[in-house]
Structure formats: C-alpha cells, structure tokens
N, C-alpha and C positions, 0 to 999 in steps of 0.2 A: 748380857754379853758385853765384853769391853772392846773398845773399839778406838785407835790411834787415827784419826780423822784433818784434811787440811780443813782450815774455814775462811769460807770467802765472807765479810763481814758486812752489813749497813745497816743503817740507822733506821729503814723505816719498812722492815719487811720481814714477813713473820710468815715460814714457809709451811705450810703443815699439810697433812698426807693429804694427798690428791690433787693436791693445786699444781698448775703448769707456770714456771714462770722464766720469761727470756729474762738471758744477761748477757751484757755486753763484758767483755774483759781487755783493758786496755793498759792497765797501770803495769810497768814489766814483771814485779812479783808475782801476779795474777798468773799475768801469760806465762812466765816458769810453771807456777804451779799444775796449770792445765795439760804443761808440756811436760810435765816428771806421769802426771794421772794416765795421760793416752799411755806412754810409755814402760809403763807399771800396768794398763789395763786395767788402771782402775776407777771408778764411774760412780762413786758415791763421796759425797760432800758433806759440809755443812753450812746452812747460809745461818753464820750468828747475827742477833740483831743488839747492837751497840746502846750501852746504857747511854744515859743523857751526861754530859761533861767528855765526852768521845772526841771533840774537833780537837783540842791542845794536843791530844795524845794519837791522832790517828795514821799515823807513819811509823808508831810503832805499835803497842798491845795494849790498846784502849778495854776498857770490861765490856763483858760481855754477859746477855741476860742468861743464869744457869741452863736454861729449859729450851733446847734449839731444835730448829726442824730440819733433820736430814735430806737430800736430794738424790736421786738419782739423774744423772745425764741421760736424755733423750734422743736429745740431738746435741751435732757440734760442728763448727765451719771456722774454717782463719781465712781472713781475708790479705789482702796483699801489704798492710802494713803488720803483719802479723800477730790483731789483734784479733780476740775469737769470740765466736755467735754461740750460745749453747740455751738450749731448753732444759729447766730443773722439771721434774717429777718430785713432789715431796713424799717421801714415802712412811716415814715413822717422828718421832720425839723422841730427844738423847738426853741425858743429865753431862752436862760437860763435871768432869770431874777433877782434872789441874791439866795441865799446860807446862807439857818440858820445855825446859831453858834449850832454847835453839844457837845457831854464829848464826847471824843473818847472811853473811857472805857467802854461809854454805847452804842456805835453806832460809831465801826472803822472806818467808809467806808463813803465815800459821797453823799449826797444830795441835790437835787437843785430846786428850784421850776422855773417853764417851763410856755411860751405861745404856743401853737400849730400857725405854719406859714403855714397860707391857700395859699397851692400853687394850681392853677388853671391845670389840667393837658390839655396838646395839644396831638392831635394825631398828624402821622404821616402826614397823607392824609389834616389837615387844615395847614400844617405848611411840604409844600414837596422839597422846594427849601433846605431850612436847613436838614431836617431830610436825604436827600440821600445824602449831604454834609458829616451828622455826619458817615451816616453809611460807605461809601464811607474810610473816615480817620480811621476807625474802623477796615477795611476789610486791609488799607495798614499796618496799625501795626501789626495784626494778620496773614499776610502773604497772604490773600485774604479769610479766612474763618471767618465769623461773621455770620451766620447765626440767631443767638440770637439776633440778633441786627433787623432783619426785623420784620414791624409791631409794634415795640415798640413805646411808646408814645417819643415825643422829649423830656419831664423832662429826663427819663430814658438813652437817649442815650448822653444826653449833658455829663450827669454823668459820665456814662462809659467814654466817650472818658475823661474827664477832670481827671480823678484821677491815668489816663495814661501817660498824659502828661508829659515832663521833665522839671518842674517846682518846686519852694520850696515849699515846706508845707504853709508858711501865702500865695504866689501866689494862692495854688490851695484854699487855705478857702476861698478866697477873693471871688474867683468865686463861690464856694461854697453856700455862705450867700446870692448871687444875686437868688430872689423867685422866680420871674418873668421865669416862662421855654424857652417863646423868645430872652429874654435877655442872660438869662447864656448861649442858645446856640449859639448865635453870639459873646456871646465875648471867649467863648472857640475854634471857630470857625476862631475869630481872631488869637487866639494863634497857632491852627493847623498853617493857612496861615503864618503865621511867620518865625515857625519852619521848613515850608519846600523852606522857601527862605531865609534858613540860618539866621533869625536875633534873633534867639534865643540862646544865651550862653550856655553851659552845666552848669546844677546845682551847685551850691555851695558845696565842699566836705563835705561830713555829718558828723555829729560828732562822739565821740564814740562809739553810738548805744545805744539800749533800753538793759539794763544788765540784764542778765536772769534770779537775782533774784529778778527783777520787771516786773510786771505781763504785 
C-alpha cells in the first residue's frame, strides 16, 4: 500500500515495530509539522535515519536510508514555548519510494511517498533454536535481566538485539532493511557470534554529534 508520509529525520535512530521512543520537537518546521498532523488527525510518521555526509545538507533534504520505520504517536504535549513531547510507537517497515518537490514556504518539513514491507511475523515457539539464541545475547548485555524479551516474536527480538550491537549505523540499517525475520535474525545472530570471539573491531569514532539545535 502506498503511502504520502511526513519524516522527522536523525542520524542515529533506527525505529522498528514495537519500540517506544520519546522525541522532543523544537526546530519550527517540526513544530509545523505536528501542528498540520494533530489537525489533519493524523498520528503516523516516519523517523528516517540520515545517511552519513547529512551535517552539510541538513536544513535541507539530506538522504535518507531507503528502508524506514514508521511510528505511530502515543502520546503528545506542547509545552509553553510551543515546543512538543511525543512518544513514537514503531509499528511497521516502508520502502521510501521518491520524495515530491515541495515550496518550503508552503510546507517546511518533509515528505515521502512509502510502500508498506509485508514482514511475515515468527513466533518464538516456530523459530526456538534462534529465538533463545537472541534472548540468551539479550540477557548477556543486560546483565541477565530481559524478561521483555520472553515470548516475543523473533521480528521483535532480532531488533532489540541488533540496534544494541557495536556496529556503524549503515552496518546496523543493512541488517535493518533484511524483511525476512529468519534472515535478519541469523545474520545478527552472526554478528553476536563474532563479537564474542573477538572478531568484531570497535566502532568507528563518531563524529561531532547531532547539534542540539537540530532536532
């Protein structure tokens, strides 16, 4: 299904179903944007995440990774400078497919038109060699508590572990974009096995950082 979607953009966040994540929205294109959505009543997003060479271009339409995780809004609050609080819900994976020529004057913010990516969900129980694999790697990073992690479908826990990993940002999208939930969770599964016989390097040093007065 196709789908003409705004996108709130960063560099380092990769939203995928199930995950809850707060945003702050302060830049005023933002806060437009939120204020055409309440207004339109409409509560689905996109949080794209920004390929690498994004700072020169990001005031205007920096690239974006094809393969993005859609949000629904939760919750939402404007505080008295009229910036606003919102909880994402990530609910599915889109194929961004082009990006109409916008005026900025008339419409700051970005928009994309979208395919919905039919991901088949696995339980645990058809898929238990992996899934106690993931929750297992789950349970060593958090020190042995993952309880969230039991009963969850494999889409859901490939996730979790994969956007843990110490890995670059194009590494974890790559995994990311793989729809297939058997697939991404044995090759993230590879990645664990890697990194606990040492053959994974530490990350690349990050750059700058996302500057605080972009959103």
């Amino acid at each position: 299904m196709s789908q003409l979607l705004p996108v709130f953009p960063l560099p380092n966040l990769i939203l995928y179903p199930g995950s809850l994540v707060p945003l702050h929205f302060f830049e005023p294109r933002y806060r437009k944007m939120l204020e055409d959505m309440l207004a339109e009543n409409q509560s689905e997003l996109i949080a794209g995440t920004l390929l690498p060479g994004w700072e020169e271009e990001y005031f205007e339409s920096p690239e974006l990774f094809p393969v993005a995780g859609v949000g629904k809004i939760q919750q939402v609050s404007k505080d008295e400078a009229g910036n606003f609080n919102l909880v994402l819900c990530g609910t599915h994976r889109v194929q961004i497919v082009s990006e109409p020529e916008r005026k900025e004057d008339e419409m700051p913010y970005r928009k994309v038109l979208t395919e919905s990516l039919q991901e088949e969900e696995v339980s645990s129980a058809s898929a238990p060699q992996e899934a106690d694999a993931l929750v297992m790697a789950l349970q060593a990073l958090s020190g042995g508590a993952a309880s969230h992690a039991i009963g969850k479908t494999l889409n859901y826990l490939a996730d979790v572990l994969l956007v843990q990993l110490p890995l670059s940002m194009q590494e974890k999208l790559e995994l990311f974009g793989l729809i297939d939930a058997r697939e991404r969770a044995q090759a993230v599964l590879r990645v664990w096995a890697d990194l606990q016989r040492g053959k994974i390097p530490p990350p690349a040093t990050p750059g700058p950082g996302f500057h605080p007065d972009r959103n």
